[in-house]
N, C-alpha and C positions, 0 to 999 in steps of 0.2 A: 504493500500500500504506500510505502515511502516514496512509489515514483510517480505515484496519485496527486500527493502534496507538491512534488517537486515543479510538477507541470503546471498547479494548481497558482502558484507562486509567478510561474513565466508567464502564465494564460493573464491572470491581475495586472503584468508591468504592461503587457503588451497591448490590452484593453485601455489600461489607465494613457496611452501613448496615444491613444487614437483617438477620432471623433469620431461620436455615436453616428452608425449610418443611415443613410436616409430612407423608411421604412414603408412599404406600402399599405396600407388600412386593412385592406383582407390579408393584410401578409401577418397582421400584427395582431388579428383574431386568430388566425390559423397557430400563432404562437401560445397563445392562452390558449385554445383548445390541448395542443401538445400539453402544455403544463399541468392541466387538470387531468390526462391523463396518467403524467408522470406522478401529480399528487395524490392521486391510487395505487399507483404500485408501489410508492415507499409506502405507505401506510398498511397497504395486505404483505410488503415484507414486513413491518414491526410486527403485526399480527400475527405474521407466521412465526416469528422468534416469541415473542410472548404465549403463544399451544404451545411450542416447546419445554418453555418454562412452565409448566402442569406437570411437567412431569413422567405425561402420557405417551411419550416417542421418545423413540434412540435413535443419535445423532452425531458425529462425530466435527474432529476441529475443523475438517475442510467443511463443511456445509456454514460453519462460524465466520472464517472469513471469505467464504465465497458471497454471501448474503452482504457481509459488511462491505466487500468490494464491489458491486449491485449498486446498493443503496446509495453510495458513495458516488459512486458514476451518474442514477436517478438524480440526485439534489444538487446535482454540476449544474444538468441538463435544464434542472428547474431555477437555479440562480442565473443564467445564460438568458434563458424565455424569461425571465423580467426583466432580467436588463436591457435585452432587447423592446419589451411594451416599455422601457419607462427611460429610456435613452440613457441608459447609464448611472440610473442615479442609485442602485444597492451594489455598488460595486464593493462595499464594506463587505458584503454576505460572504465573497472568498475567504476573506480572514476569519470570519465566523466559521466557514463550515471545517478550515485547518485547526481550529480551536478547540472544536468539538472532535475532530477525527483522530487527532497526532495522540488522546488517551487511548481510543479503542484500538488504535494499530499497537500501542504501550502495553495495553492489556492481550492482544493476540501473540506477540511475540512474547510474554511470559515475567514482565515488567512493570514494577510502578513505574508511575508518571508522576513523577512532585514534583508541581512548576517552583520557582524562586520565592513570586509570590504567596504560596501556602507559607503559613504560622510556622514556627518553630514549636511554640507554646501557645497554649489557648483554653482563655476561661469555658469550662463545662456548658454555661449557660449561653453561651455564643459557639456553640460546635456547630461546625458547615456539616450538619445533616447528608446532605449531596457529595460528599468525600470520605465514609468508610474507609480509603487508602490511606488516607491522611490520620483516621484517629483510633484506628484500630475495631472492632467488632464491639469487645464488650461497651467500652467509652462509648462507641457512636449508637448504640442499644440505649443507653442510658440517657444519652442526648435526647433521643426520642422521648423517652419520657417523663423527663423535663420540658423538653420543648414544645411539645405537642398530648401530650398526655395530664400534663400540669401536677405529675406526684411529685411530691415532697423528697428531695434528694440532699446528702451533705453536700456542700460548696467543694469546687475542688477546679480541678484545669489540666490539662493534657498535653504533656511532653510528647509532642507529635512523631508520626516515620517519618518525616524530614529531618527532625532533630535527630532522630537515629544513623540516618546517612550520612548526615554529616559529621556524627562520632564516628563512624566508619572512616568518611574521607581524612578525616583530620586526624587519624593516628594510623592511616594506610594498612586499613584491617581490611577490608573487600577483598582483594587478590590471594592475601593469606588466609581467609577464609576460604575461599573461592578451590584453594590448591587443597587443604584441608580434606574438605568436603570430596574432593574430586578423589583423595586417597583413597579415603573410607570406602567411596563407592567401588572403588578397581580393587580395595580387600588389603592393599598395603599397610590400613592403619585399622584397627577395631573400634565400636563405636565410643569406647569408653578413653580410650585415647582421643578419639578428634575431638568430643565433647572438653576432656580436660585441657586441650590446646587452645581452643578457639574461646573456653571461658576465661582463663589463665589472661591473654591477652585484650579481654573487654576491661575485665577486672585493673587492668596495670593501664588502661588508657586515661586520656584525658579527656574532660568535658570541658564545651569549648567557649569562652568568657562570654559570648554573646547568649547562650543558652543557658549558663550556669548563674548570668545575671537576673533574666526572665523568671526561675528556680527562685532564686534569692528574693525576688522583691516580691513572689506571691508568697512566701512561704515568714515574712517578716513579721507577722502576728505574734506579740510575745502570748505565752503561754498554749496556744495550739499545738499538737502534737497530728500527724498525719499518716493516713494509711496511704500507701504507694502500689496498684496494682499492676500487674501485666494489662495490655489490649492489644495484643497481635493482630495481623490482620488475619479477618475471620471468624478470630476467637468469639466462640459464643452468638457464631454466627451459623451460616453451612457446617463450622469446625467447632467443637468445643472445647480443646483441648485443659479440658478438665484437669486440675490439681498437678498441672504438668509443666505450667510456671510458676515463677516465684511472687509472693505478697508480703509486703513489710506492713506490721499494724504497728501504731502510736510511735510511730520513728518521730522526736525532734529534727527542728529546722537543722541543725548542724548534721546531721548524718543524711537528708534528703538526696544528696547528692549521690554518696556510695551505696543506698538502695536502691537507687534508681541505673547505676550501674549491675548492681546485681540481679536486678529485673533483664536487665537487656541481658545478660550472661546465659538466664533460665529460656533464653530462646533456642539454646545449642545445649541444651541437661540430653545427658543418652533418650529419656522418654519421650520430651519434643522433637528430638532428631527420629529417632524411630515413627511417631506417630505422623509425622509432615512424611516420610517416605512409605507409610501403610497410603495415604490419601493422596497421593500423587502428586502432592507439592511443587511445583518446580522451583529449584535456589533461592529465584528474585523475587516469588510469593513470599520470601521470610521476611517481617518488618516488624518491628514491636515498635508500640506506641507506648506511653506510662502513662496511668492516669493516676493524679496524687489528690487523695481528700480526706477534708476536714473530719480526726478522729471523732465520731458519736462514742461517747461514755456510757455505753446501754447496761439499761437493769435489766435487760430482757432482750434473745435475738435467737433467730431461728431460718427454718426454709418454708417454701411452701411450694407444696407438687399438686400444680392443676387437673393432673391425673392422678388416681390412684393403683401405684404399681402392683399392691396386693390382693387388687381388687379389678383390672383393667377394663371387665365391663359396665363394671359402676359409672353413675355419674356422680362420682365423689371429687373431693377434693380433700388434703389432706396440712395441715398445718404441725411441722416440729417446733418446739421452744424450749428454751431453759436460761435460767439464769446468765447472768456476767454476757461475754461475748460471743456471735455466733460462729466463729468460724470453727470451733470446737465440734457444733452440730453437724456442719457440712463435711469436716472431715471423719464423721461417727467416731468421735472420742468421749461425748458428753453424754449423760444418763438425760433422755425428751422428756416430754411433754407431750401426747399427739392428741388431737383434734380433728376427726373425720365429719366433713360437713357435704350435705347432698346438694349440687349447684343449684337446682332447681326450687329448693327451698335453704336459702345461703344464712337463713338467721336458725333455722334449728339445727345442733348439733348431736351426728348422732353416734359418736362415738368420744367421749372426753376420758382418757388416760393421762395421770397425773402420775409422773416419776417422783422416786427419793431422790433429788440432785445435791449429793454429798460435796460437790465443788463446782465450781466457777472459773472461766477463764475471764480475769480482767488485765487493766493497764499493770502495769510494774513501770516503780518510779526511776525515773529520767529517760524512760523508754521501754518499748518491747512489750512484752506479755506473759502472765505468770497463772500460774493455777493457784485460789484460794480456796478455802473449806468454805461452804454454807453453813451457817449455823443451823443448828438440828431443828429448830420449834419451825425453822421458814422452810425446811426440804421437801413437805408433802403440801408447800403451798401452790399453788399452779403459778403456771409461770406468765399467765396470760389473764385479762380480766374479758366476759363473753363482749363487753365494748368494742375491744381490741380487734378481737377477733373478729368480730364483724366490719368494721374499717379493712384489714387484712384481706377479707373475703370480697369484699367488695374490688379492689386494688387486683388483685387475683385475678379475676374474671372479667376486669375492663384488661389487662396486659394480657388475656388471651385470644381475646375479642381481637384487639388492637394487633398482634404476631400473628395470628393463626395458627397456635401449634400451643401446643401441652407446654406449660410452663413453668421452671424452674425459679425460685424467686430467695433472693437472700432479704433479710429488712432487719431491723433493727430498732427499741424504743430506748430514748435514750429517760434519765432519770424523773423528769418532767410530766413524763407519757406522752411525748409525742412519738410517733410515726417515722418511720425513716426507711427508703428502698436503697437497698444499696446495688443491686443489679438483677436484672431478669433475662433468661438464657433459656434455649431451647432445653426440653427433656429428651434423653436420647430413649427409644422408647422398643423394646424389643419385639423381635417379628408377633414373638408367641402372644402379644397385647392385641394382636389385631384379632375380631373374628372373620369365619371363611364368608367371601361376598355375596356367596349363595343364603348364608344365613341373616344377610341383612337384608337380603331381596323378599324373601320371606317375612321376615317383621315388619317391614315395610306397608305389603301387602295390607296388612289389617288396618290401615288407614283411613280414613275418607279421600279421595281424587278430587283435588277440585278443576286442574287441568294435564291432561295425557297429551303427550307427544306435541309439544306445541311449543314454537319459534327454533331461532336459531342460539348456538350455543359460542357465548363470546368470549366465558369464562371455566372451564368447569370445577363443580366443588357445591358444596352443600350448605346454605344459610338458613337458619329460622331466626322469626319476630316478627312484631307487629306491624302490619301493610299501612306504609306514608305514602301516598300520593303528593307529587310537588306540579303543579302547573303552572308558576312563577317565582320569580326571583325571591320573592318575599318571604316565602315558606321555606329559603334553605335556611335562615339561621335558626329556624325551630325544629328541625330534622333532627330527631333520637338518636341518640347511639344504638345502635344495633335492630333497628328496622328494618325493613324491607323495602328498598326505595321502588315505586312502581311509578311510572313516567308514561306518556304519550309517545314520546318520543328522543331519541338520546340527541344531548346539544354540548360543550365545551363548558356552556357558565354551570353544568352540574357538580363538575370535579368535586368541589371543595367538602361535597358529602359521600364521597364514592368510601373514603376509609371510612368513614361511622358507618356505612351500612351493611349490614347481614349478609344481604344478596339484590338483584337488579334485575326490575322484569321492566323490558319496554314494549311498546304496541308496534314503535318503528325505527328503526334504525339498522347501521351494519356491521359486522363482527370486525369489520377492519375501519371502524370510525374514530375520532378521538376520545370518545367517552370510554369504550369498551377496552382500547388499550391501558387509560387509564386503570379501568376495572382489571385488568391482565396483571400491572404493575402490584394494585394492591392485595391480589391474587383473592377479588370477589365474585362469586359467582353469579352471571350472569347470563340472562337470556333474551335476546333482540326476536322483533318480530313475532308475538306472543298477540293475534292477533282478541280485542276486547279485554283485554287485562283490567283496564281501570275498572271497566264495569263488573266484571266478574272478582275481582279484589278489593272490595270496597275500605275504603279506610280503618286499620283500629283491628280489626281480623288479624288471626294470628295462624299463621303460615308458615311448614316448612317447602322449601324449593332445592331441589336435582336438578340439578342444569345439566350433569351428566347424561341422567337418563327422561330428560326435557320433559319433566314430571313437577306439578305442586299438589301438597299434602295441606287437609285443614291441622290445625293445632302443630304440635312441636313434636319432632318425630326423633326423639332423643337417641334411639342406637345408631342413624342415619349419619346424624350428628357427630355422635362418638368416633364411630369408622370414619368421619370423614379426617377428623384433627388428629386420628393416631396414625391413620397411612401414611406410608413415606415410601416412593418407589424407591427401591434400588437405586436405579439411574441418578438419584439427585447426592447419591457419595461420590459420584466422580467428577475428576477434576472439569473436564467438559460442562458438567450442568452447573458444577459453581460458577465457570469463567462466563456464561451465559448471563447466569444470575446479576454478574458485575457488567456484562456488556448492559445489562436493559438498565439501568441506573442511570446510563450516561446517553438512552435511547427513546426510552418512552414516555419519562416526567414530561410531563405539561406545566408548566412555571409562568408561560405568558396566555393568558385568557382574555382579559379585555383590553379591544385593540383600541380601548380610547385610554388605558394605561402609561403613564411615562416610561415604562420598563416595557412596553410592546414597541423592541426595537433590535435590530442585527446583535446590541450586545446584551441587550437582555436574554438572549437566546443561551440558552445552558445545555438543550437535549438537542438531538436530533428531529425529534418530535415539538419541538418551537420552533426548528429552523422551518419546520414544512409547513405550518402554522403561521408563523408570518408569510412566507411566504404567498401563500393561498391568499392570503387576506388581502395582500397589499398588490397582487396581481389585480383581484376584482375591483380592488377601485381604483387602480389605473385606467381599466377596460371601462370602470362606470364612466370617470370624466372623458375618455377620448372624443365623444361627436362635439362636446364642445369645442372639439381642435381642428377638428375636420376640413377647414379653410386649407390647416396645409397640406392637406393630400389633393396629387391633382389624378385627373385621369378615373374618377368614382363616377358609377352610375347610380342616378338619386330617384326612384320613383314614386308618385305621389297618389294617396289612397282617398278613392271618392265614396263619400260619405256624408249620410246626413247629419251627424257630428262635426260640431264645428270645429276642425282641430288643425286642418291643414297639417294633416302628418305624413312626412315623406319616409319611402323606405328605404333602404339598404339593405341589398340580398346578396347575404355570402356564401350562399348555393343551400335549394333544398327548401326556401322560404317561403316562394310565393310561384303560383301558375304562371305561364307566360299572360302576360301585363295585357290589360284591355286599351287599348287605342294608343297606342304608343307607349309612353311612359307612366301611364296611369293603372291602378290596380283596385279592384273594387274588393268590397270585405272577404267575398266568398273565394277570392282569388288568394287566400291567405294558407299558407301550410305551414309555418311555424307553429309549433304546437305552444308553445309559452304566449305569443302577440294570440294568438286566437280566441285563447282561454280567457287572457288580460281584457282584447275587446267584447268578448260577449259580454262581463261585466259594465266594461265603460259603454254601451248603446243599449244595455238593458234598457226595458219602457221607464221614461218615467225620471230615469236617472240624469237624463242632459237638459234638463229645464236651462230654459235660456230666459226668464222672467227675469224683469229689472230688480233689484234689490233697493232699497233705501239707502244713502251711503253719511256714512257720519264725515262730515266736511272734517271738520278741523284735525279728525285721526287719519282722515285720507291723509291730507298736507304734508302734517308730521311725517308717517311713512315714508310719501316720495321722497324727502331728503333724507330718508336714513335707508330705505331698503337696500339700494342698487350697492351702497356698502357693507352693509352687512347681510348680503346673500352671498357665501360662496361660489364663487365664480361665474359672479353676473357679469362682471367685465368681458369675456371670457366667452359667453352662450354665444352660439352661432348663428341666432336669428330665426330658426324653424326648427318646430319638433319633427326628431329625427327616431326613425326605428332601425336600429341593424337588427339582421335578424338572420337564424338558418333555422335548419328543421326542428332543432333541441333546445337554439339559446334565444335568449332576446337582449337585446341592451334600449332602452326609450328613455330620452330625455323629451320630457313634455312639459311647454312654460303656457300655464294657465295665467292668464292677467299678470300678476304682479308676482307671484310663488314659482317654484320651481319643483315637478315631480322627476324622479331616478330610478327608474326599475333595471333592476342587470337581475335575470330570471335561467337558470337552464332546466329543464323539464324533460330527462332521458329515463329510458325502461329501467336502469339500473338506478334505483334509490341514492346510493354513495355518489352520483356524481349528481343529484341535484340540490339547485338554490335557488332564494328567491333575498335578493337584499334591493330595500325602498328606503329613498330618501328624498325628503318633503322639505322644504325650506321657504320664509319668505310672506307676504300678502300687502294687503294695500292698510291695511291700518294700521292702529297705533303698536308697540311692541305686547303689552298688558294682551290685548284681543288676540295677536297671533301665538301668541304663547298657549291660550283656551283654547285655541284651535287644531294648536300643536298636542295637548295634552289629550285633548276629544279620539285623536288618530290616534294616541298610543293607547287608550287603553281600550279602542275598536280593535285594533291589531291584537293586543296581549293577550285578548278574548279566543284567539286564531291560536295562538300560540306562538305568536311571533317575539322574538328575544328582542325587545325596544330601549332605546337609550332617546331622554329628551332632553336640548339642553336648549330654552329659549323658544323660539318659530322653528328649530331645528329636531325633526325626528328622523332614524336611523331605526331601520327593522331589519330583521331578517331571518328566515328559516330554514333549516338544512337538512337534506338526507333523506326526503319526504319519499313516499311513492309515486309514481305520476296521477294517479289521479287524485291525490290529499294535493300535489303540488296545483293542479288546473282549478281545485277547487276555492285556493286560494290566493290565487291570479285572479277568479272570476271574482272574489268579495274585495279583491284590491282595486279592481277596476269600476267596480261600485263607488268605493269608499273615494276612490279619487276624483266623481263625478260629487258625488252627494256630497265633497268639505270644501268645494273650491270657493264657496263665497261665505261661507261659515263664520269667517273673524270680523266679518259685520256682523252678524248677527247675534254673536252671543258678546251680550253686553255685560256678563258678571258670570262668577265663576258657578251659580246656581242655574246657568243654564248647562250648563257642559252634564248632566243626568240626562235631560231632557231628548236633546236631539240625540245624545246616545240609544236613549229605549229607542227613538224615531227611528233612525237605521234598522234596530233589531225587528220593528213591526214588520206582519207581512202583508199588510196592506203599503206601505210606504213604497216611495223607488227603490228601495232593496228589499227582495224576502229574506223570510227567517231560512238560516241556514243551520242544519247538525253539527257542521265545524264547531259551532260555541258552545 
């Protein structure tokens, strides 16, 4: 891939040297068509790489970079076609897509990538989430849930793999590692030799003034004492490497230093070397990260297993505790406490055994850790109050929810009774836990069906909880954790609920859309095309859903459940399906969603999956304004549609549009074969709709207006004087200027849902700004009614809907072509904001010039 970049790099100088060339009009539609194709096929590659990742297919490294080098070529092809429609002006996007790609080539060849700019050091509460390489597995686990989860964690910050590198660099250990390791493996050295070489020499190194100060100035708190962890990369990730590096508890500021060496040491102990060569490790996977935090002085600490291993078809959950500190418990040196709690009913407990705990592992003073007695009267006291433990339980079951997978939890209460997690890691979970699939097909069975064999499958895996229906923007920030998100239809502004939800039923959409990849990343199950869902799902109902076997169950179908969070294919131990795992990190996040955002830009762009994202976006409304430019194309044939509307609208056919023309250049309605203009004008010559009756005009808001419109309507300067249609069989672009406002349809309307849109933009009127603004806000929430995704800022409205069917898309071309007949004189009329109810019911009548329609 490095000669991808290289060319990537000549292609930019030699663009940036030249003048955009001079581009012909159907040359530069035929462009945006190409693109919207290409923006399908990257998106059904991420698609295919996220099936991957389920787990359900075997696949090897060539299919890994044969796809990245694809993909890679696709989103040339698609920054090329805009810079072509838009004469040059995203020529930034090359450095964008080198930006994005120079990790995944780092990561195929078997390498971090730590740019310069990554941290050395970095407070816990500021971890880049989006860099796992950088802060190790368990650290960047933790980040999450702090960051996003909002638990309660000690204070602490992370001696990053850059700062490991550069201990490496800066005492010329890499090579002598590197030869080491290479012994071992040809059998020259044994493991307990290279182990003692390569820790021997971390140990006698230096750390290097610029990191050891960063160390120093967070660690300055007098009287804090600090535990020092490993976070490899991985760790307590895909890897566990369980008990197999080192942890310094209550180390003082003055020894921070040499445990934090001795932590990098425990990345080459014979166990870690052995276990990184059982999992197929390759060398440059080794990087330890340290995470150093604030000692908790706990009267109480323990684990908690979201499964129950002695019970694995239960839906138990199981809580150890005891006294002083818990790393005693995780190592099974302490006399528990256990707590067997059934998840489904998480406040009654139904198994409380209360140990004799004869000692305690606490602090030992100026450092370290020491075993004391408990005095006798407190050893048969529990070590937990039922308070506790329901806080605990609660915390449990959101970080399972939250991972998808059986959960491993250390926590801690320090003397106070608060709360404290100290880290949460996969349980490794053994075959014999699983039962055979045949006997959950069976259990199953006895369920009620509320839907068989229905839609498509975008995610597979198994969600139960209570059915949210969102039909606006408004209802995502009331969206439950752990619902069932059911939707009309899948759109981009849903993201921000895709991790709280259970699982995802839509009525429309495509397995290779943005929301579903989404859904792939947070690995929720999902099913598209689930044709009547909202009506058959009614809100508050509580539902399990199979997306595998494209199956919904009434109530909560808990063995379904079970087998779904204990399975673990095979496939996902090897090194393959982890380097997968880390390609879609850097592939499928969605980061940029709204493109009226500051950060929806070439450097906001973080994934692969923004680059195409912006991209798309900024293509279509290049293509929206071009007829306003249209002056400078010569050599265009413009035909004009006779009609008893009065619109004087000429067309533009870029094959496939229109019949051959009646009387020369004239075209009459029926001579129309766009299928988008068709659908648009049956709405705009509906009866009834084109009243040409005089209106009453408010003089002095007229006035006002003429001297403010022509400036403040986007690119009134600019319009070309007549409404103009381009048009082919599938797409439409219409700029139509009614009096004083400006309407913008750019519509494509094809058999395959994924490639269709409908984006409208309204701007502009003859009155005062107060009235077009009422008039402004009347459209959006006609539109929202649709299901159109609308932004208003001022006289200015912006809609748009994506991925439809063709005939949900026709249907709503036809109520837009209404709606743009029936507002045109509207900001006269409504003279306070208590008419904007009014003519809304009026549209909806089906006596009025528009009938009632089922879309709403």
């Amino acid at each position: 891939m490095a000669y991808l970049l290289t060319s990537l790099k000549r292609l930019l100088e030699r663009i940036r040297r030249s003048k955009p060339e001079a581009a012909s009009f159907p040359g530069i539609f035929e462009q945006f068509q190409t693109l919207l194709q290409d923006h399908q096929q990257v998106m059904e590659l991420i698609a295919d790489l996220g099936e991957k990742s389920g787990g359900e297919y075997i696949f090897d490294r060539t299919y890994l970079i044969d796809t990245i080098k694809i993909m890679h070529t696709v989103l040339l092809r698609m920054v090329n076609s805009l810079n072509h429609i838009a004469s040059n002006r995203y020529l930034e996007l090359y450095t964008t897509l080198d930006r994005i790609f120079q990790p995944l080539e780092a990561e195929l060849r078997g390498r971090l990538l730590l740019s310069d700019e990554m941290a050395l050091v970095v407070d816990l509460q500021d971890l880049p989430l989006d860099h796992p390489e950088l802060t190790g597995g368990k650290a960047n686990a933790l980040g999450r849930v702090l960051q996003s989860l909002k638990l309660p964690a000690p204070p602490g910050f992370v001696i990053t793999t850059r700062a490991y590198r550069r201990f490496l660099e800066s005492n010329q250990l890499e090579e002598r590692i590197h030869a080491w390791l290479e012994s071992w493996a040809s059998g020259k050295l044994d493991i307990g030799q290279t182990s003692r070489q390569i820790q021997y020499s971390i140990l006698a190194g230096l750390v290097s003034r610029e990191v050891a100060g960063e160390i120093r100035r967070r660690t300055a708190k007098e009287g804090v004492y600090w535990a020092v962890r490993s976070s490899a990369y991985g760790e307590d990730g895909e890897l566990s490497f369980a008990g197999l590096h080192e942890t310094r508890l209550h180390v003082p500021p003055t020894k921070i230093i040499s445990a934090y060496k001795e932590v990098l040491a425990s990345l080459f102990s014979p166990g870690a070397l052995s276990y990184r060569q059982k999992m197929g490790l390759l060398g440059e996977e080794a990087a330890m990260a340290v995470l150093c935090q604030e000692t908790i002085v706990s009267r109480a600490a323990g684990v908690i297993q979201t499964l129950d291993l002695s019970c694995p078809g239960a839906n138990h959950l199981v809580i150890y505790s005891s006294f002083g500190w818990g790393r005693s418990v995780a190592e099974g040196r302490a006399t528990v406490d256990r707590f067997v709690l059934e998840k489904d009913h998480s406040n009654h407990i139904l198994v409380r055994e209360i140990a004799a705990k004869r000692f305690m592992v606490g602090p030992k003073p100026g450092g370290g850790e020491e075993e004391v007695p408990v005095p006798q009267e407190e050893q048969r006291h529990p070590s937990l109050s039922d308070e506790a433990i329901k806080t605990l339980v609660k915390w449990a079951l959101h970080l399972e929810r939250y991972f998808k997978r059986p959960q491993e939890i250390e926590w801690a209460q320090d003397e106070s009774g608060a709360l404290w997690l100290l880290q949460s890691r996969f349980m490794n979970i053994s075959k014999t836990a699983m039962p055979p699939q045949e006997d959950i097909a069976l259990v199953a069975s006895r369920y009620q069906v509320i839907l068989r064999d229905q839609g498509a499958v975008a995610h597979a895996g198994v969600g139960s909880g209570p059915v949210y229906q969102v039909d606006s923007e408004a209802k995502l920030s009331r969206f439950p954790e752990g619902a069932v998100l059911v939707i009309k239809y899948t759109a981009p502004w849903l993201t921000p609920v895709v991790p709280k939800a259970a699982a995802i039923i839509a009525e429309r959409g495509s397995a290779a859309g943005h929301l579903a990849t989404i859904a792939r990343e947070f690995r929720v199950p999902t099913l598209v095309g689930v044709e009547g869902a909202c009506e058959r799902l009614p809100a508050g109902i509580k539902i399990t859903v199979d997306t595998k076997q494209r199956m919904v169950y009434a109530g909560r179908v808990k063995e379904l459940l079970h087998y779904e969070l204990v399975k673990t294919p095979a496939f996902e131990e090897t090194h393959e399906f982890r380097q997968l795992r880390r390609l879609l990190k850097r592939i499928a996040p969605l980061h940029i969603i709204d493109p009226q955002a500051v950060d929806f830009t070439p450097q906001g762009c973080e994934s692969v999956h923004d680059v195409v994202r912006f991209i798309h976006e900024k293509a279509v409304n290049e293509v929206i304004d071009l007829p306003r430019l249209l002056k400078r194309f010569k050599g265009v044939k413009i035909f004009s549609l006779i009609s008893d509307v009065p619109l004087d609208l000429k067309i533009l056919d870029l094959g496939g549009g229109i019949t051959s023309p009646q009387k020369g250049d004239r075209v009459l309605p029926e001579g129309i074969q766009s299928l988008p203009l068709k659908a648009l004008w049956e709405g705009v010559s509906a009866p009834g709709v084109w009243s040409t009756e005089p209106v009453s005009v408010d003089f002095k808001g007229m006035m006002s207006s003429l001297t403010q419109t022509r400036a403040e309507t986007p690119g009134a300067s600019a319009y070309m004087g007549f409404n103009l249609a381009v048009i082919s069989e599938f797409y439409l672009n219409l700029h139509l200027r009614l009096g004083y406002h400006l309407n913008l349809v750019d519509a494509r309307m094809h058999p395959e849902p994924q490639h269709n849109h409908i984006y409208f933009r309204f701007v502009g009127g003859v009155t005062d700004m107060t009235r077009r603004s009422r008039r402004a806000q009347l459209l959006a929430n006609i539109l929202s009614k649709f299901h159109f995704k609308v932004d208003v800022k001022g006289d200015l409205v912006v809609a748009r809907v994506l991925h439809l069917p063709q005939e949900e898309m026709q249907a709503r071309l036809i109520v837009l072509g209404r709606l743009i007949g029936f507002t045109r004189q509207l900001d006269i009329q409504l003279k306070s904001d208590a008419d904007i109810p009014q003519f809304m019911e009026s549209f909806f009548q089906p006596d009025s010039q528009t009938r009632e329609t089922p879309l709403a």
